[in-house]
C-alpha positions in Angstrom: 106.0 166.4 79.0 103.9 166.1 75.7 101.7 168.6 73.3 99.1 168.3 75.8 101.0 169.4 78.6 103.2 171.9 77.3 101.6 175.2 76.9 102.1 178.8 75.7 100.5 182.0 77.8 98.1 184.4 75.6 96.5 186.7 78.0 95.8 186.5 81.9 93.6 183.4 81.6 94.5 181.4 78.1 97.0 179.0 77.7 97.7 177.5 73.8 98.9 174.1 73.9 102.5 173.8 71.7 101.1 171.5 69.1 97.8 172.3 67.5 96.2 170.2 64.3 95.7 172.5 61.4 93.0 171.9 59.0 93.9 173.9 56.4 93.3 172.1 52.8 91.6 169.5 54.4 88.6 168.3 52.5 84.7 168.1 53.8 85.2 164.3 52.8 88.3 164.1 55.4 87.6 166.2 58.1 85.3 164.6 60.1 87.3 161.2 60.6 90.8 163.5 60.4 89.8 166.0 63.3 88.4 162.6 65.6 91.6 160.9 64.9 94.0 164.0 65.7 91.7 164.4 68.9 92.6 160.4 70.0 96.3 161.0 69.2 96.1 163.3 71.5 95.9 167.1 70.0 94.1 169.2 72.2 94.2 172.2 70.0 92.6 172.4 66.6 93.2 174.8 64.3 90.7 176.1 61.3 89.2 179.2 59.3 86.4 180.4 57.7 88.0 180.7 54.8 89.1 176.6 54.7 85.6 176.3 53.7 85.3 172.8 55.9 84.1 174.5 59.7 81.3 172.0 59.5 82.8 168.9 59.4 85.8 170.1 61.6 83.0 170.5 64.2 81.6 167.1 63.5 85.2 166.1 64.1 85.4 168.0 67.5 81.8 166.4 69.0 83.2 162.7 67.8 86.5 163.3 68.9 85.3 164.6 72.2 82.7 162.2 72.9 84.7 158.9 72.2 87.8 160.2 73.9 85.5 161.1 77.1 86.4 164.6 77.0 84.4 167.9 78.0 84.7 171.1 75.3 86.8 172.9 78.3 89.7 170.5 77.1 90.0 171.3 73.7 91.7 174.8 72.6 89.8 175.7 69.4 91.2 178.5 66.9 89.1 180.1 64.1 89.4 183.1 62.1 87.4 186.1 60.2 87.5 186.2 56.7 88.4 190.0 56.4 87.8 190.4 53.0 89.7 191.0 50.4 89.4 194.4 47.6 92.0 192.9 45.3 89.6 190.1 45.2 86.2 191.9 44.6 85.5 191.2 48.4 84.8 193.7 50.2 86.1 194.5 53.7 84.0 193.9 56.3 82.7 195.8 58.9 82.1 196.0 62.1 79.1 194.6 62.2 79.7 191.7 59.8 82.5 190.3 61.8 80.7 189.6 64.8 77.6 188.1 62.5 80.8 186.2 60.8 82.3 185.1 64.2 78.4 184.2 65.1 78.3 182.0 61.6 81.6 180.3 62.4 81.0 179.0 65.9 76.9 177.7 64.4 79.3 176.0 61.7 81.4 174.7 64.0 78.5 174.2 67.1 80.3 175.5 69.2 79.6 178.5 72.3 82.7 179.7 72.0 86.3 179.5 70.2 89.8 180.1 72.5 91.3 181.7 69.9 89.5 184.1 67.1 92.3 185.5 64.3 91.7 188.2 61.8 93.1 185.6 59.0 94.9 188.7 56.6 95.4 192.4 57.1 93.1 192.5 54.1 90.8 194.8 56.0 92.5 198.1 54.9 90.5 201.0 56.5 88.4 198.5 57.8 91.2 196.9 59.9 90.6 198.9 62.6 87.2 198.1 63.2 87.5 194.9 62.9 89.6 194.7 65.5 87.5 196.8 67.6 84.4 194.2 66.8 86.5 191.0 67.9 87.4 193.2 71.1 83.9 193.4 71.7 83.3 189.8 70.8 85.8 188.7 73.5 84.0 191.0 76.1 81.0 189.1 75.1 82.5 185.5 75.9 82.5 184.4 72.5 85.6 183.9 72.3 88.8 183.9 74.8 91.6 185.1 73.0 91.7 186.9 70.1 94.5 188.2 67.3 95.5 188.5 64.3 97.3 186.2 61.3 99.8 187.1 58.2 100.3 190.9 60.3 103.3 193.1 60.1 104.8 195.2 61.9 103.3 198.5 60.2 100.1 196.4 60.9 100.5 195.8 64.6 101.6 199.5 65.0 98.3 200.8 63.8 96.5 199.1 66.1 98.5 200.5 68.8 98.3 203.9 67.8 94.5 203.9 67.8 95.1 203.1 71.9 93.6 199.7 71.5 94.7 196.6 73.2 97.2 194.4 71.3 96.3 191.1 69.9 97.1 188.2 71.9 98.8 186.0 69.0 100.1 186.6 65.3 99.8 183.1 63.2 102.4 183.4 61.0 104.9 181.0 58.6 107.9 180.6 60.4 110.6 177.6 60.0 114.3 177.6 59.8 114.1 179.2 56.1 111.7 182.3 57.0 112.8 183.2 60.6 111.4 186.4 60.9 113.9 187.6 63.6 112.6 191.7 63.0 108.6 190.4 63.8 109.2 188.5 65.9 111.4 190.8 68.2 108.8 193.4 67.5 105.7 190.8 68.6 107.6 190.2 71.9 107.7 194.1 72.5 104.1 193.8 73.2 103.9 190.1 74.4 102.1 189.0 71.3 102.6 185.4 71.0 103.8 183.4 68.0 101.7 180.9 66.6 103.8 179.2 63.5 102.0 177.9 60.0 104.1 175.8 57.4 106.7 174.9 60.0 107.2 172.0 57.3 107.8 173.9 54.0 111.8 172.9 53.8 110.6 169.4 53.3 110.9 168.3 49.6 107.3 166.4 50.8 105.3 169.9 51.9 102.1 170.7 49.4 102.4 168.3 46.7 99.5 167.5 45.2 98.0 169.1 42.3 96.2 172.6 43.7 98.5 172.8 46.4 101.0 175.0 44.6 103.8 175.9 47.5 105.5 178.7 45.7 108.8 176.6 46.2 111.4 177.4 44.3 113.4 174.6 42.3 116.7 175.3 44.6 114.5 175.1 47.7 113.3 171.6 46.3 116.4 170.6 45.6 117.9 171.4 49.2 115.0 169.3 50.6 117.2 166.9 52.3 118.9 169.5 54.4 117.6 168.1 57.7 117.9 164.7 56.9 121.5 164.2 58.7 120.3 166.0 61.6 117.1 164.7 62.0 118.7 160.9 61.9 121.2 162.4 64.7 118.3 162.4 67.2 116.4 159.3 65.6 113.7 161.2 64.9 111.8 162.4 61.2 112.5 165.7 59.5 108.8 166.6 59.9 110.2 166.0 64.0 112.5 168.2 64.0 111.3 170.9 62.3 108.1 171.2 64.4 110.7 170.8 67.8 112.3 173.4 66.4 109.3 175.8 66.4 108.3 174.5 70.1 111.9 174.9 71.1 112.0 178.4 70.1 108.3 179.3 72.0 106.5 178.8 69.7 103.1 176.7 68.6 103.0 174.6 65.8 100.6 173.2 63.6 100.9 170.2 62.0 98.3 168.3 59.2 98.2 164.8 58.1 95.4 162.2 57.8 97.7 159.7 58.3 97.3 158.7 62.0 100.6 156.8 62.8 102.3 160.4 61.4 99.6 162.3 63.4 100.9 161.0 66.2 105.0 161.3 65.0 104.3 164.8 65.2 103.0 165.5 68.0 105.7 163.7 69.9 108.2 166.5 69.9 109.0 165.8 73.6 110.9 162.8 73.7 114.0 164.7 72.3 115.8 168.0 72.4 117.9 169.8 69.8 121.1 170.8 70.7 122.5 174.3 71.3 124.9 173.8 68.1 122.1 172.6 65.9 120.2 175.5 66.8 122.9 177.8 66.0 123.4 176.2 62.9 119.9 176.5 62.3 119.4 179.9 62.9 121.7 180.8 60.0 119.5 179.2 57.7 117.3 182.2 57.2 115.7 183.4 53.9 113.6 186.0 54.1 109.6 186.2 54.3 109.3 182.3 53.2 106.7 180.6 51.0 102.9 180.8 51.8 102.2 184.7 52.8 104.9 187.7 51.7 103.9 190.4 54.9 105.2 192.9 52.5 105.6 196.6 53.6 105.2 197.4 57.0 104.2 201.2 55.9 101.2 199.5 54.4 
């Protein structure tokens, strides 16, 4: 078994391989040979977003990576996601009719027919969220994309869209690692078989975000308890990053790993070799606390 091989289900027809390559914070200077590189190591799912600001080169990326590894676009799962918008921001929501022209301006950005997965990136959308839904509804009815969902949602936000009577998403991209667990989501996701897709499954490494502009929102205690899965990772001969990421796929769901270094590209996407044990787990899942780092889901009423 590898990250090629070992898949998650989304609907009837999409399957989302367990380890994707993120892009986020990825520059326009690295993307290009980055994405290509990830594609030889052997990542069939690549992971970006309008708002990353780099969909070009990603997609130069994709057509290298494709080409030199002799590979057709069928065998690459591609994610992207809408920009809702954002009011606290002086960015207005969009509607409608701007996500599917957005959709339409990420897949020219990324040359592309079609993406497997399309996320609403934030419930930013406010009254708007609704329709923008609907529009990426229509957009899958339309082939442009095969899957679509949502990233950073709630509960309270996942509950709208099932009042309204409208299908649920597929996937819910959010941060999840042994510190930010999310057991109440998460049971709540599988309620309506909406799939997990986990961001910043690194953030308990004293290593994750940085550089200067990469602020993690880690506290000093978190920093200083950055060696907590040190012992267990040398247990199974494998790195932190390892076992972290194994124990995302472990628990179902996809992960997302970034570097641009390719012997680590390819560290972490060998998750396969090894399995954690029942009383690691257990000792893992105790190490919950709270929402975690990069996105606070805040109220579900709201």
């Amino acid at each position: 078994m590898s990250g090629t091989d070992t898949t998650f289900k989304l609907n009837s027809d999409t399957m989302i391989p367990a380890v994707g390559f993120g892009t986020y914070l990825i520059s326009n200077e690295d993307a290009e040979v980055a994405i290509s590189a990830a594609i030889s190591a052997g990542y069939r799912h690549i992971d970006t977003a309008s708002g990353y600001r780099n969909e070009e080169t990603v997609g130069a990326g994709i057509e290298n990576g494709l080409q030199a590894q002799g590979l057709s676009r069928a065998d690459l799962f591609v994610t992207a996601k809408l920009w809702p918008g954002n009011p606290a921001w002086g960015d207005a929501p969009k509607t409608g009719a701007q996500t599917i022209a957005e959709c339409d301006a990420s897949l020219s950005r990324l040359g592309l027919d079609y993406v497997d997965l399309y996320l609403i990136h934030a419930p930013y959308g406010g009254d708007m969220r609704l329709e923008q839904w609907r529009a990426l509804l229509d957009l899958q009815a339309q082939g442009k994309v095969r899957s679509v969902g949502v990233s950073n949602f709630n509960e309270g936000h996942l509950d709208e869209i099932s009042a309204a009577g409208l299908p649920m998403p597929d996937a819910n991209q959010i941060e999840l690692h042994p510190w930010s667990q999310k057991p109440d989501l998460l049971a709540h996701m599988a309620k309506h078989d909406i799939a997990p897709i986990a961001y910043s499954s690194l953030v308990p490494l004293s290593t994750w975000r940085t550089e200067a502009g990469q602020d993690s929102a880690k506290t000093d205690e978190m920093k200083a308890d950055g060696a907590a899965f040190q012992g267990m990772a040398e247990k199974y001969g494998v790195s932190e990053a390892q076992l972290l990421l194994r124990w995302g796929v472990q628990n179902g769901y996809a992960v997302l790993p970034k570097s641009l270094n390719p012997d680590r590209m390819r560290q972490n996407i060998d998750l396969f070799s090894f399995e954690i044990d029942d009383a690691d787990m257990a000792l893992m899942a105790t190490m919950d606390r709270g929402d975690g780092v990069a996105w606070a889901t805040g109220d579900p009423s709201k």
